[in-house]
C-alpha positions in Angstrom: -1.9 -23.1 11.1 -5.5 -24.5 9.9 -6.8 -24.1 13.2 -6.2 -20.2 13.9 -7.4 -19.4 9.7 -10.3 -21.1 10.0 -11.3 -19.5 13.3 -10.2 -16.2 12.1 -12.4 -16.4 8.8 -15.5 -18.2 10.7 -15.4 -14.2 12.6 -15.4 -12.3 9.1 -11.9 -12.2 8.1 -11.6 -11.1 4.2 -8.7 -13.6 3.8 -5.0 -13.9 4.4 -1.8 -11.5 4.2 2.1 -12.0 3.9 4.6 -10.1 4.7 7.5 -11.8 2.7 10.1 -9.5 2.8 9.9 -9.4 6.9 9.2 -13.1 7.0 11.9 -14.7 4.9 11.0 -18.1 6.2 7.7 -18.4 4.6 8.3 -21.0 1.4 5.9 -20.3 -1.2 4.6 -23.9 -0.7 3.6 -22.8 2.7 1.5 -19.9 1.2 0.0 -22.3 -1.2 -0.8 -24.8 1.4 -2.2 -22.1 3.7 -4.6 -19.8 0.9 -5.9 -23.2 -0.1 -7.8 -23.1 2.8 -9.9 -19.7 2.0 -11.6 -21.9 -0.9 -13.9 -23.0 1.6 -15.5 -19.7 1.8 -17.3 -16.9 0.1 -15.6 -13.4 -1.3 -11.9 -14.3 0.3 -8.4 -12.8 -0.9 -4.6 -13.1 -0.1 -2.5 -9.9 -0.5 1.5 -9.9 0.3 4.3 -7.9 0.6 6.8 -9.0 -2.0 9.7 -11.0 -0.8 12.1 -9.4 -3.0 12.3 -6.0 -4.2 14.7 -4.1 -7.3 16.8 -6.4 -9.5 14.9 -9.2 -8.1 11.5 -7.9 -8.4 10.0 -9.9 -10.9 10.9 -13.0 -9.2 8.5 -11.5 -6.6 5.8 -11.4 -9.0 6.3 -14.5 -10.1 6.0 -16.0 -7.2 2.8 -14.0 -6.9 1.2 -15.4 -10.0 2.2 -19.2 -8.6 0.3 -18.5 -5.9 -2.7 -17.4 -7.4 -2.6 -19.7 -10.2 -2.2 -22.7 -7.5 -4.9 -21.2 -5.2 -7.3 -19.8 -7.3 -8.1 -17.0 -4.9 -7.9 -13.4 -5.7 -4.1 -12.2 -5.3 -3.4 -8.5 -4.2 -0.3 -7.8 -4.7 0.7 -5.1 -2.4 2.4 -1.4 -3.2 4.1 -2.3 -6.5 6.1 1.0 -6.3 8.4 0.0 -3.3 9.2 -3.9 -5.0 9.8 -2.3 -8.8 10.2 1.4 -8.9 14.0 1.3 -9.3 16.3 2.8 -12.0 13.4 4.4 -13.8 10.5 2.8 -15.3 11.9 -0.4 -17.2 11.6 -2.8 -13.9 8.1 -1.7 -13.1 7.0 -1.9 -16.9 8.2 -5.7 -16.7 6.5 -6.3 -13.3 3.2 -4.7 -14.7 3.6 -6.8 -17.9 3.7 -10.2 -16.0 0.9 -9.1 -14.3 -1.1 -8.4 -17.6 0.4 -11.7 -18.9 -0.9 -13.3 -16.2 -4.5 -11.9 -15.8 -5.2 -12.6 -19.6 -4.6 -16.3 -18.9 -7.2 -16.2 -16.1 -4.9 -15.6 -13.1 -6.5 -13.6 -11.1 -4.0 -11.0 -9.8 -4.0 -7.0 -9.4 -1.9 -4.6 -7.4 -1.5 -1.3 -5.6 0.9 1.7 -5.4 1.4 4.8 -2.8 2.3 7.6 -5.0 5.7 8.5 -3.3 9.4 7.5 -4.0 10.1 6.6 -1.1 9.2 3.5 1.5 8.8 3.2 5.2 10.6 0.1 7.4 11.8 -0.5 10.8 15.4 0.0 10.4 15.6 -3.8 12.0 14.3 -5.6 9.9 15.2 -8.5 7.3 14.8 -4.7 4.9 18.4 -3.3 6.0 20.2 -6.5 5.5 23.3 -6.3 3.8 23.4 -5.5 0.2 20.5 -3.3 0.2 22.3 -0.6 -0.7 24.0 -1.8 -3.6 20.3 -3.5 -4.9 18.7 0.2 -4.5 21.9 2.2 -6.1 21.7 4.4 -2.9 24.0 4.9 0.0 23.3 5.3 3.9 22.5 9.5 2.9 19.3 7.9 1.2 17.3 6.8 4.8 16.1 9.4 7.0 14.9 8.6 10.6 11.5 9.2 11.1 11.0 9.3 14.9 13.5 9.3 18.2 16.2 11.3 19.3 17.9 11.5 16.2 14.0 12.2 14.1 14.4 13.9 10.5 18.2 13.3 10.2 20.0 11.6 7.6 21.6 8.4 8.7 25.8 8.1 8.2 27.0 4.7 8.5 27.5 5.2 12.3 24.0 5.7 12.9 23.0 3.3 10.6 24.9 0.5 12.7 24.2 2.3 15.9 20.0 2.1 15.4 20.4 -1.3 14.0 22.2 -2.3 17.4 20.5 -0.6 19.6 17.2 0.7 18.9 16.1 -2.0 16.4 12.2 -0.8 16.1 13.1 3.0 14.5 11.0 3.8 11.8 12.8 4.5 8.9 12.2 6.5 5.5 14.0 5.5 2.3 14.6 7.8 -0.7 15.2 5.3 -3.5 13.0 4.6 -5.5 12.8 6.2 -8.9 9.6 8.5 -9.7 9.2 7.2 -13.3 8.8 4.2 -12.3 5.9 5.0 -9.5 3.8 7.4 -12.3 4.2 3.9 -14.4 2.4 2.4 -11.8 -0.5 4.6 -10.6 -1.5 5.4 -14.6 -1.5 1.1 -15.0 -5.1 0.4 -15.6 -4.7 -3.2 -13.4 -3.1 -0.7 -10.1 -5.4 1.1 -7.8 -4.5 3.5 -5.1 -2.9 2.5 -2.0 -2.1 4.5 1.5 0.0 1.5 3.2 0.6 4.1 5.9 0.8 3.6 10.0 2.1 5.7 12.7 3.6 5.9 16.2 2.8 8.3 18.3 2.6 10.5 16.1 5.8 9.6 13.7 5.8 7.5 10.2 5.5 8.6 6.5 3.6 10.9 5.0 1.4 8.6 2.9 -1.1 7.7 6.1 -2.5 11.3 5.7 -1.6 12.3 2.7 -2.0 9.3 0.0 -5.5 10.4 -1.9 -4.9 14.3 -1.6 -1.7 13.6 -3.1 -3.1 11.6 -6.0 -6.0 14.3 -6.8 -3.1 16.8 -6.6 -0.3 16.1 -8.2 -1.2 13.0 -10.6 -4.1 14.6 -11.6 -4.0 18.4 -11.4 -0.4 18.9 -11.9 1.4 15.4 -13.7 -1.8 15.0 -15.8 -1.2 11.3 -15.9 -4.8 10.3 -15.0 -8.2 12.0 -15.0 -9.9 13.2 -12.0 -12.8 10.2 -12.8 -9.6 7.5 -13.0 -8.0 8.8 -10.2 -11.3 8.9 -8.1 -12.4 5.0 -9.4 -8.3 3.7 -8.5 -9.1 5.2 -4.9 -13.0 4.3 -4.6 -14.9 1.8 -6.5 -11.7 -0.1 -7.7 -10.9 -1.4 -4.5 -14.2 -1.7 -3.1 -15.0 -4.3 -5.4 -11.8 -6.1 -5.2 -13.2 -6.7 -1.1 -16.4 -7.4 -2.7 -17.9 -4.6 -1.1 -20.9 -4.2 -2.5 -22.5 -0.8 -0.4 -19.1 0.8 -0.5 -17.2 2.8 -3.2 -20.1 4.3 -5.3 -22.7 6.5 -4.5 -26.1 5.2 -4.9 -29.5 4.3 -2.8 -28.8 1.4 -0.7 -25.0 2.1 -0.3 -23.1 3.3 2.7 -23.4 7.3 2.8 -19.5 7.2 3.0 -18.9 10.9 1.2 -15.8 13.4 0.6 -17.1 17.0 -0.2 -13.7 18.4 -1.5 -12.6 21.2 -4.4 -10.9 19.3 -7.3 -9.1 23.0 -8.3 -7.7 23.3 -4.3 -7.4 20.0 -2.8 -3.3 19.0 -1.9 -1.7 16.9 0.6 0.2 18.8 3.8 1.7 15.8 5.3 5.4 15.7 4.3 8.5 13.9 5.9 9.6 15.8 8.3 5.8 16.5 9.4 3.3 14.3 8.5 0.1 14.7 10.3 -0.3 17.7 8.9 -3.9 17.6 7.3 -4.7 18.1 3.5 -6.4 21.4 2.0 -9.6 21.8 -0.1 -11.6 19.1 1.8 -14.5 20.7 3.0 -16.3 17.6 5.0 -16.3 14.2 5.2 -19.4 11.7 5.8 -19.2 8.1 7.0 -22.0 5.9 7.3 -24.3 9.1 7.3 -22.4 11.0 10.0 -20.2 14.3 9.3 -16.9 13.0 11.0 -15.2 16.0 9.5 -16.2 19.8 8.9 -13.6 22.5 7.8 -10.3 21.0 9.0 -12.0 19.7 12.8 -12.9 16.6 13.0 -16.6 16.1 14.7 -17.4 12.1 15.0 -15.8 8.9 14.3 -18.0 6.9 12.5 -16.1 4.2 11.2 -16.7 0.9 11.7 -15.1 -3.1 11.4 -16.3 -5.0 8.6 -17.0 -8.5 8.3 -16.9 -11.2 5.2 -20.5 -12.2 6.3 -21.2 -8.8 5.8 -20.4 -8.5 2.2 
């Protein structure tokens, strides 16, 4: 694999990502062995999926710290919520705490969260295997199908087996994990804001169009757990400078004019489950690189552009 990293970072890749759970295969020696190679460049990072998720979360943060600790690259570990947020808050305050443990002995690791209780998977995938259930505490009733014939029902057993079989790529939605354990996670000073959303044609979860509105809403306005200036540096200048990038996040002379014009007092997600394009309220315009791309609910431009490492 040295060949296709190095050519991939010599074009302006930021660094390397794993999707553990998905790719079983992948030993942690082989991520070690493979991340050792971005020490040859500038402003790099690894971020993963965990490999495990409930009762065996922590072993997934473990292996998270090995890594970094081995590489000595920047390690982001991705939405925390979906690996720990079970049974309440006590496996996500022990995940959170090896982190801390961790980042006060140099290791330098941080993570993300999508402020929902519930994840998004093909239902084919190494996710479904047996004994899910029984690791969630949560029954077949718990997934809901989120595109196809069969969109926005609730899966029996039958149709469980019968997608699994048959039509292996169906995005599914899982209600399981537990909402104590998610505010843990966003109000966690070392965990920034995280959409970790996709769709097709059309389909997928709610959190690709309705992650930041949400957070402003709900965790801030309603919840109370965070401020509206936490919430806004967890979605902005927190992860801008965990990509190193320098003219993003903040809003300065000499920085990207990348701007949201919204009402703190009105701004809420419309996405849901069974709908989730739908757009959020109380954003009045938003500005990339200098150009309105959004006025009043219509979007105008699109703007946005790749970025490159050599570019930050």
């Amino acid at each position: 694999l040295e060949a296709p990293i190095r050519r991939a970072m010599e074009e302006g890749a930021i660094g390397l990502s794993y999707g553990l759970e998905y790719a079983p295969g992948c030993t942690t020696e082989e991520i070690i062995q493979t991340g050792l190679l971005l020490r040859d460049y500038d402003h790099t990072l690894i971020a993963a999926h965990y490999r495990y998720d409930a009762e065996r979360c922590l072993d997934s943060v473990r292996e998270a710290i090995d890594v970094c600790a081995a590489t000595r690259i920047p390690f982001q570990f991705s939405h925390i919520g979906s690996c720990s947020a079970f049974r309440g808050s006590e496996s996500m305050e022990k995940a959170l705490k090896l982190l801390e443990d961790a980042h006060a002995d140099g290791v330098d690791i941080m993570a993300d969260c999508y402020p929902y209780t519930a994840f998004s998977a093909l239902i084919g995938t190494t996710v479904f295997d047996e004994g899910c259930f029984e690791r969630w505490g949560a029954d077949y009733s718990s997934l809901m199908v989120a595109e196809g014939p069969f969109r926005n029902q609730f899966c029996t057993p039958e149709l469980f087996y019968k997608l699994r079989e048959t039509a292996p790529n169906t995005r599914i939605i899982g209600f399981v994990m537990s909402e104590e354990g998610v505010d843990y996670a966003l109000r966690h000073p070392m965990v920034m804001v995280g959409s970790d959303g996709r769709f097709a044609n059309g389909f997928g979860h709610p959190r690709g169009a309705g992650t930041f509105s949400r957070v402003l809403s709900r965790y801030v306005r309603e919840k109370q757990l965070l401020t509206f200036e936490q919430a806004i540096d967890k979605m902005t200048i927190m992860p801008a400078e965990r990509l190193h990038l320098r003219k993003k996040g903040r809003i300065q002379e000499g920085c990207d004019a990348d701007i949201v014009i919204l009402d703190r007092n009105l701004i809420r997600d419309g996405a849901t489950f069974s709908d989730p394009l739908l757009s959020s309220e109380g954003i009045h315009a938003v500005i990339v690189n200098g150009e309105v791309c959004l006025r009043h609910g219509r979007y105008t431009a699109n703007a946005g552009r790749p970025i490159r490492r050599q570019e930050i």
